[in-house]
GUVEX-462459 format. One record per residue (C-alpha): residue in three letters; x, y, z. Coordinates in Angstrom, 1 decimal. Each point is the difference from the previous one (the first is absolute). Layout:
N
['ALA', [X, Y, Z]],
...
END
This chain:
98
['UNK', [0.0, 0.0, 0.0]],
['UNK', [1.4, 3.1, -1.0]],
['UNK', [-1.3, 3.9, 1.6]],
['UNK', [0.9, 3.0, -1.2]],
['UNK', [-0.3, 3.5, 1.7]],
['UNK', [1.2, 3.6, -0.6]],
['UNK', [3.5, 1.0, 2.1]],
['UNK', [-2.0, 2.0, 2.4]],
['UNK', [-1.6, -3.1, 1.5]],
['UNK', [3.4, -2.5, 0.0]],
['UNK', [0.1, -3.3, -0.9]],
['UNK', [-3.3, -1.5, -0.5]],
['UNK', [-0.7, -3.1, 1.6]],
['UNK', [2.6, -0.7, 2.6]],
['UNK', [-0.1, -1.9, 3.0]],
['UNK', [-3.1, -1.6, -1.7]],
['UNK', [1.7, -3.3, -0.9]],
['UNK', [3.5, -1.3, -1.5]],
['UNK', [1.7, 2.8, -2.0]],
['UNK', [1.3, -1.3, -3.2]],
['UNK', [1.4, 3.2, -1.6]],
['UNK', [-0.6, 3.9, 0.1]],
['UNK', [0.9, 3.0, -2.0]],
['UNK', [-1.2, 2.7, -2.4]],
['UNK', [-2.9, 0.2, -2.3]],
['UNK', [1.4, 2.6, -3.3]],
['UNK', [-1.8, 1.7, -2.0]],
['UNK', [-0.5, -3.0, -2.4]],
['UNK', [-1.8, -2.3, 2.4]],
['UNK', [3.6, -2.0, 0.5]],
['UNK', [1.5, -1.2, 3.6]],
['UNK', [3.0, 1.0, 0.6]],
['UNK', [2.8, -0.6, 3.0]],
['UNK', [-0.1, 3.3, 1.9]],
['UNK', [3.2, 1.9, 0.2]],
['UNK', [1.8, -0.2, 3.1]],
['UNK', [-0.5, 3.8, 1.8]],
['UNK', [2.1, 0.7, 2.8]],
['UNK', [-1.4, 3.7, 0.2]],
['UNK', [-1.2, 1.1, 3.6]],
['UNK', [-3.0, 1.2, -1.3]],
['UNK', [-2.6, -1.6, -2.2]],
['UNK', [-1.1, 2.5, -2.0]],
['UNK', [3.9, -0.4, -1.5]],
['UNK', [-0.9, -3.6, -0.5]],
['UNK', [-3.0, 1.1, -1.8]],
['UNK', [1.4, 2.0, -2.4]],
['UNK', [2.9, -2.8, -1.0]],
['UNK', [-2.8, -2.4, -0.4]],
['UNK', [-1.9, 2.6, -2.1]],
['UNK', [3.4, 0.2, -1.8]],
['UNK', [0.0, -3.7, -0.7]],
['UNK', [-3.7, -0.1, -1.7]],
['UNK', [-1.5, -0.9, 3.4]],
['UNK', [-3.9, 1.1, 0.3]],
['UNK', [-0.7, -1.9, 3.0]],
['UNK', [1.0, -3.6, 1.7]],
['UNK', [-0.8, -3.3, 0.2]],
['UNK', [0.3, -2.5, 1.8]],
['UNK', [-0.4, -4.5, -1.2]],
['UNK', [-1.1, -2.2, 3.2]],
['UNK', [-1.4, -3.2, 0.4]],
['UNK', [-3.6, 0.2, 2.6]],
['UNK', [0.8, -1.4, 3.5]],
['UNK', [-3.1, -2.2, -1.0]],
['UNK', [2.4, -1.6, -2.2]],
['UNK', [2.6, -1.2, 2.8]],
['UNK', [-0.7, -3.5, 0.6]],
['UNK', [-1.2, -1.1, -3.3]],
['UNK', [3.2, 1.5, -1.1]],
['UNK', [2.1, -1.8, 2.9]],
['UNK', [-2.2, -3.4, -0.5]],
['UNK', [0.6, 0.2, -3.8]],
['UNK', [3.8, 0.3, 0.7]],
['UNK', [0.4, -2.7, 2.9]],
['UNK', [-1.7, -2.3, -2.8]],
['UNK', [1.9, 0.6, -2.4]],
['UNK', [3.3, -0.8, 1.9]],
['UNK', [-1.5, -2.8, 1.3]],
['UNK', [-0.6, -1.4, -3.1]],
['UNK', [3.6, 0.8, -1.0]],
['UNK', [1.5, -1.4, 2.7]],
['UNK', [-1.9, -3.3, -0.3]],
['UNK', [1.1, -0.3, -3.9]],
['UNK', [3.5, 0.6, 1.1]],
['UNK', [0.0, -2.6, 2.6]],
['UNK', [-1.9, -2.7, -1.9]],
['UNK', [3.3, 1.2, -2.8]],
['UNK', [2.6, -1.1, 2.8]],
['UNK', [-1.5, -3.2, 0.8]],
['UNK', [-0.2, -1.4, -3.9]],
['UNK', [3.9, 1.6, -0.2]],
['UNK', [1.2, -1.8, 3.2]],
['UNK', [-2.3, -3.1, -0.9]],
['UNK', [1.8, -0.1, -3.2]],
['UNK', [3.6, 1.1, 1.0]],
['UNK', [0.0, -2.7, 3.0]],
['UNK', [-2.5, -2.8, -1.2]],
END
């Protein structure tokens, strides 16, 4: 899922699940990585991001409602995995020693 907002509100969408990227949204629509600001003040980040194309930001994020069918999916998938690779070492030793 993917929010966008203008720079006076921040990053859209934080602390609202697991952040997968952030950045600017240009003039063209395109995401972009923001441009690291060290300025004390952010109306100096503002105008470098303005500089860059930037119109606003963004801000990619899986749902917390998708935590554990995301870790269940995973765990599977390693399971699975690690029982083809073990059933792989038993033929290789069966045949190696037998």
């Amino acid at each position: 899922m993917t929010e966008v907002g203008p720079f006076q509100d921040g990053y859209p969408g934080l602390y609202t699940g697991v952040e997968l990227s952030h950045g600017l949204v240009t003039r063209t629509g395109a995401h972009i990585p923001a441009p690291e600001c060290r300025a004390t003040s952010m109306d100096a980040c503002l105008r470098l991001y303005e500089r860059h194309g930037g119109t606003g930001f963004y801000t990619t994020f899986h749902p917390a409602s998708h935590f554990w069918p995301l870790q269940l999916t995973t765990s599977a998938l390693l399971l699975v995995v690690t029982a083809l690779l073990t059933a792989a070492s038993f033929v290789v030793l069966r045949r190696r020693t037998g």
